[in-house]
Wavefront OBJ file of the C-alpha trace (Angstrom):
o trace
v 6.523 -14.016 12.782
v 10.392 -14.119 12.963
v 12.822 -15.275 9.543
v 12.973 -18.505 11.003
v 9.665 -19.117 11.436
v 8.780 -17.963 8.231
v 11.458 -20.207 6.856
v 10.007 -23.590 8.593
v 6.683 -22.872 6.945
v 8.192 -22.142 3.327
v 10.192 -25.787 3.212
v 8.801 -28.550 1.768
v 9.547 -27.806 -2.187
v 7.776 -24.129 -1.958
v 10.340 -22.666 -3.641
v 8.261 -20.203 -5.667
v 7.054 -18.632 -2.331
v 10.749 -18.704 -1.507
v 11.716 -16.577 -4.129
v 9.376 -13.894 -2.467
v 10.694 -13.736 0.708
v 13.435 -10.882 0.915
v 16.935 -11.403 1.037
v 17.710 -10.257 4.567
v 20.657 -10.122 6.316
v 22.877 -10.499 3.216
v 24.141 -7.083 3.446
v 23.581 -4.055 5.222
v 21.338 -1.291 4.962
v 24.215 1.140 4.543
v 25.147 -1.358 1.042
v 22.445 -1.589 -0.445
v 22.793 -0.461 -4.048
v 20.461 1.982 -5.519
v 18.054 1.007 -7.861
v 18.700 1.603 -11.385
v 16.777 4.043 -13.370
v 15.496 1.636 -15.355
v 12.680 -1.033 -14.980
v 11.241 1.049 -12.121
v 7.823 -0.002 -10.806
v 5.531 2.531 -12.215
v 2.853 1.498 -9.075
v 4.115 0.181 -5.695
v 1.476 -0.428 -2.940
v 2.584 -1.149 0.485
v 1.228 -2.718 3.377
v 2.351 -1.375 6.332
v 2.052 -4.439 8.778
v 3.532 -4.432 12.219
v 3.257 -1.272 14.346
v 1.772 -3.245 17.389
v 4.197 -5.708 17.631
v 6.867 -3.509 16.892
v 5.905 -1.661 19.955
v 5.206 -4.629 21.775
v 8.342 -5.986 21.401
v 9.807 -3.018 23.017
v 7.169 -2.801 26.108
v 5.056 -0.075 24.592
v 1.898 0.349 23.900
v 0.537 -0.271 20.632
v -0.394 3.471 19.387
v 3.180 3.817 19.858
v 3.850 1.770 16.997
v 1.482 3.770 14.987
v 2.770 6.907 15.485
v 6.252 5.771 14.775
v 5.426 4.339 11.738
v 4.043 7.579 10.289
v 7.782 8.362 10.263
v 8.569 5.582 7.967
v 5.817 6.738 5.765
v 7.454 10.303 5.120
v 10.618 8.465 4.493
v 9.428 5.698 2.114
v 7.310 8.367 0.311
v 10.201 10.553 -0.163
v 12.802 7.265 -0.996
v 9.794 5.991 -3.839
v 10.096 9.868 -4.924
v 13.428 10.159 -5.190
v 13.755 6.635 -7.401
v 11.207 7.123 -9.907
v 7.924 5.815 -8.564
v 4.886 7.539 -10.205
v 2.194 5.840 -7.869
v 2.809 4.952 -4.015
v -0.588 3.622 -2.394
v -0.051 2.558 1.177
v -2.780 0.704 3.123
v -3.617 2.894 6.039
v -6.849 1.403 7.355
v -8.958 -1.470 6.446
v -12.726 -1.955 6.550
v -11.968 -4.402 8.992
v -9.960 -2.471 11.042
v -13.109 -1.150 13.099
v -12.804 -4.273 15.140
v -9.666 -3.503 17.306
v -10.443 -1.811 20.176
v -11.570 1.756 19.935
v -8.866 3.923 21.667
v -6.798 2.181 19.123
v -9.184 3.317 16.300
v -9.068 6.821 17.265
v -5.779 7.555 17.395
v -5.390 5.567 13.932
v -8.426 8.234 12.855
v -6.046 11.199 14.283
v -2.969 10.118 12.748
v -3.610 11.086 9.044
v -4.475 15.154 10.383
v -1.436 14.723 12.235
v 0.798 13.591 9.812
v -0.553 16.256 7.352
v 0.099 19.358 9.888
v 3.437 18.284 9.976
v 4.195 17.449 6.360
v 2.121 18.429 4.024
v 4.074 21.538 3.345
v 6.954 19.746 2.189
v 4.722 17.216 0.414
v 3.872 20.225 -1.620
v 7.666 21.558 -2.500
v 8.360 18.292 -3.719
v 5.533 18.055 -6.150
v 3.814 15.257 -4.381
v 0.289 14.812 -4.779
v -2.186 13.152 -2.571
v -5.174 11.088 -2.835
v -7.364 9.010 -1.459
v -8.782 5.494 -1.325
v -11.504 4.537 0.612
v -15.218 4.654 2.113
v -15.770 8.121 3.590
v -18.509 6.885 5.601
v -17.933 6.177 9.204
v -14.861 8.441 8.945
v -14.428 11.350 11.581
v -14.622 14.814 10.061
v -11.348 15.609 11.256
v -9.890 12.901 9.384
v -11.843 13.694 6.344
v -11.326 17.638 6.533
v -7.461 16.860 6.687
v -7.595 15.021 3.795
v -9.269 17.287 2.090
v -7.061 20.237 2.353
v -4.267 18.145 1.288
v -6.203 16.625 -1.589
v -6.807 20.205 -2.986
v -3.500 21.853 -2.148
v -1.723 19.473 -3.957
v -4.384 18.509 -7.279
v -2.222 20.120 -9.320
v 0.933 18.981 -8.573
v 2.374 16.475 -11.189
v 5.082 14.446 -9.519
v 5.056 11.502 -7.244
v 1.090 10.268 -6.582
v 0.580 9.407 -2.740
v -2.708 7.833 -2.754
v -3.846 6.956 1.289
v -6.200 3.514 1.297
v -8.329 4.412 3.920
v -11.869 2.572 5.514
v -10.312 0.855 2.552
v -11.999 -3.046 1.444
v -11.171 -4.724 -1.588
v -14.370 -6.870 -1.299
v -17.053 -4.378 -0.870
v -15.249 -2.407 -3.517
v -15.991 -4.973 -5.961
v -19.180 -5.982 -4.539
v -20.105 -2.156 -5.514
v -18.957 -2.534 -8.840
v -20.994 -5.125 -9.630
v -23.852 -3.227 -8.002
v -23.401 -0.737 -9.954
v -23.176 -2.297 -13.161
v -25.775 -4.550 -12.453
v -28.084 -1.872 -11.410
v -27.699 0.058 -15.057
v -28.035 -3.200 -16.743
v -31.619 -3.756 -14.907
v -32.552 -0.217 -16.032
v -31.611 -0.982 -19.518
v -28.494 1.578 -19.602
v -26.177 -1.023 -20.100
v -26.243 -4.315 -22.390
v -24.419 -7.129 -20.755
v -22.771 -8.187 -23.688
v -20.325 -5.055 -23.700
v -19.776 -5.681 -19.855
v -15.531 -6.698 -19.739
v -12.403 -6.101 -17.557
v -11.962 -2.549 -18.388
v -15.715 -2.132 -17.727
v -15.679 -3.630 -14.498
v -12.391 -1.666 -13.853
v -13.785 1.845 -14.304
v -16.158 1.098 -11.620
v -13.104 0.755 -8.813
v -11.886 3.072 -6.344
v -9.182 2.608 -8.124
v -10.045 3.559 -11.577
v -7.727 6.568 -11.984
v -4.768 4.423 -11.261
v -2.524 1.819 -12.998
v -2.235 -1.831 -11.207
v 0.064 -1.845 -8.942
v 3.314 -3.509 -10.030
v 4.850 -4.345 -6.974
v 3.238 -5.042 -3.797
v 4.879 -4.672 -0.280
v 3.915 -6.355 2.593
v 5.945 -5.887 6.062
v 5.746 -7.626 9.532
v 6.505 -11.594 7.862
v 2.765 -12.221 7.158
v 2.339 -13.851 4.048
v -1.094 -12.272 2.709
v -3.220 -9.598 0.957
v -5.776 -8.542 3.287
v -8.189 -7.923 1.654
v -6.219 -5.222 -0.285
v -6.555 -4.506 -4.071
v -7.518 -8.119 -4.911
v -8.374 -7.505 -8.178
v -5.188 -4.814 -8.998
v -2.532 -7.243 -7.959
v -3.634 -9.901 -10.016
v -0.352 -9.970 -11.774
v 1.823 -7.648 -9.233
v 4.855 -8.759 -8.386
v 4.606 -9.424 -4.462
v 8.025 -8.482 -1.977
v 7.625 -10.040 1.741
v 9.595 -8.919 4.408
v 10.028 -9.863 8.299
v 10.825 -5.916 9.450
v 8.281 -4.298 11.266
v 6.500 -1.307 9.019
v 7.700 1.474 12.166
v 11.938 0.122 11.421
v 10.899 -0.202 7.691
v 13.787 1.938 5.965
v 14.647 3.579 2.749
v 17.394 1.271 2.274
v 14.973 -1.307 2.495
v 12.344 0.260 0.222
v 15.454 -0.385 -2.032
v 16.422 -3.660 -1.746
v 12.680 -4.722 -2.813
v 12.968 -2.285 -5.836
v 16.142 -3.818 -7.008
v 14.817 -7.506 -5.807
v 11.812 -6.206 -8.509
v 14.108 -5.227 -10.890
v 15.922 -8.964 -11.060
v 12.360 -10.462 -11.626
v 10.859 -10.809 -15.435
v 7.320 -10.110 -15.959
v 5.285 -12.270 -17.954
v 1.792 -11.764 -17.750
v 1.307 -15.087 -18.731
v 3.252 -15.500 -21.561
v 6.301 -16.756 -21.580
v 8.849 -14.159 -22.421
l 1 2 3 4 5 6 7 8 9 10 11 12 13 14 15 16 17 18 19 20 21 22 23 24 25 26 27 28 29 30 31 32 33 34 35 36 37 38 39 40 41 42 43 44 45 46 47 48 49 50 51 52 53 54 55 56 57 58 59 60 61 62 63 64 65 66 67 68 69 70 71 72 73 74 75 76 77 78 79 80 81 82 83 84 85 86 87 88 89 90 91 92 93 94 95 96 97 98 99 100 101 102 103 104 105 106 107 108 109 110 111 112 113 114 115 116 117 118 119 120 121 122 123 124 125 126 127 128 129 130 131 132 133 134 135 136 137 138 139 140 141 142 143 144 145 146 147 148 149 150 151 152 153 154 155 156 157 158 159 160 161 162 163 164 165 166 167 168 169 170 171 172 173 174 175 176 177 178 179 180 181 182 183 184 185 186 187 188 189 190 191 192 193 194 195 196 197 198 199 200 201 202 203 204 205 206 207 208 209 210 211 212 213 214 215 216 217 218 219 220 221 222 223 224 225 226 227 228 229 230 231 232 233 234 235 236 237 238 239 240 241 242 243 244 245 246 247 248 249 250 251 252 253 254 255 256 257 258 259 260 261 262 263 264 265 266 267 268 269 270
């Protein structure tokens, strides 16, 4: 979906959906200010939306949009690095995912060995660590093995997290928290009076993280995806029309700074 399009569907009074919707075009990449040091988001997730039509629009095929974008995630990685971001968890590959048509799937399955061959050492001389998010299940061992390596090569590294969402489903996550916690009430391990938020929290795949405080979402498409549902509850959310594979670092800042202009509630009113 183009700016104008996206425009025509936001008119009509939906000005606080307006307010999400990035500020393109109002200066160049090359001008955009860096973000301060302060009031940086702790936790930024990103969806990376767009490879297909990126390549698309350009008369390739789609895995060329994939493997382009796996350039923009070295440089967003390094570009949340270098401005203070503790936690970067991009949304490689969804549950649902396994639908699109399986030559697609298995390069998406080789890209994550790939990427690591080519970058993990530098991952690891600039104290980045990496994790992931996911289902292992259905996952080749290739893809798992290369994850792996870089999961233990960089454990104790204390800088920048770089956590992969991977056969990744905010639904069935849930759904398998409350399994879980039903399952150990049933058994009598667990009273349900003391079940609460944190509770229900330490069950997630995402338990050893904060919430994400701002979200990212490229390609113009205006929703979640089934991605953290419960973490971004009060995330602040930054839409943009570029495609994740032209996705820059001075556009990583702009929605840092455009984060940095917004006040945080949680609610309350100050």
């Amino acid at each position: 979906m183009g700016l104008d399009n996206g425009i025509q569907r936001l008119r009509g009074g939906r000005k606080m959906i307006d307010r999400l919707w990035s500020k393109r075009g109002k200066a160049s990449p090359q001008e955009a200010e860096l973000p301060s040091g302060e009031n940086v988001p702790q936790h930024v997730a990103i969806i990376m939306d767009g490879n297909g039509r990126w390549a698309q629009n350009r008369g390739l095929p789609r895995i060329a949009g994939h493997h382009t974008g796996m350039k923009a995630v070295k440089k967003v990685t390094m570009a949340a690095d270098r401005a203070g971001v503790k936690y970067l968890t991009l949304y490689a590959f969804s549950t649902e995912n396994w639908k699109r048509p399986k030559p697609e799937v298995d390069f998406l399955m080789r890209l994550p060995q790939e990427f690591l061959a080519l970058e993990l050492e530098e991952l690891i001389e600039n104290n980045v660590q990496v994790r992931m998010m996911g289902y292992r299940e259905h996952l080749p061992s290739f893809t798992i093995e290369a994850l792996e390596e870089a999961i233990e090569k960089t454990k104790e590294n204390t800088g920048l997290v770089l956590n992969f969402a991977l056969n990744y489903g905010s639904r069935a996550e849930m759904a398998d928290a409350v399994r879980s916690i039903a399952r150990e009430a049933a058994e009598g391990k667990l009273d349900p009076e003391s079940i609460d938020e944190a509770l229900f929290e330490s069950r997630l795949l995402s338990s050893d993280l904060p919430d994400p405080d701002l979200l990212i979402r490229t390609s113009g498409e205006l929703r979640l995806s089934n991605f953290m549902l419960w973490q971004l509850a009060y995330s602040e959310l930054y839409f943009t029309d570029v495609y994740w594979p032209s996705f820059t670092e001075e556009q990583f800042q702009e929605a840092i700074i455009e984060y940095q202009r917004r006040g945080r509630r949680f609610g309350g009113l100050s």
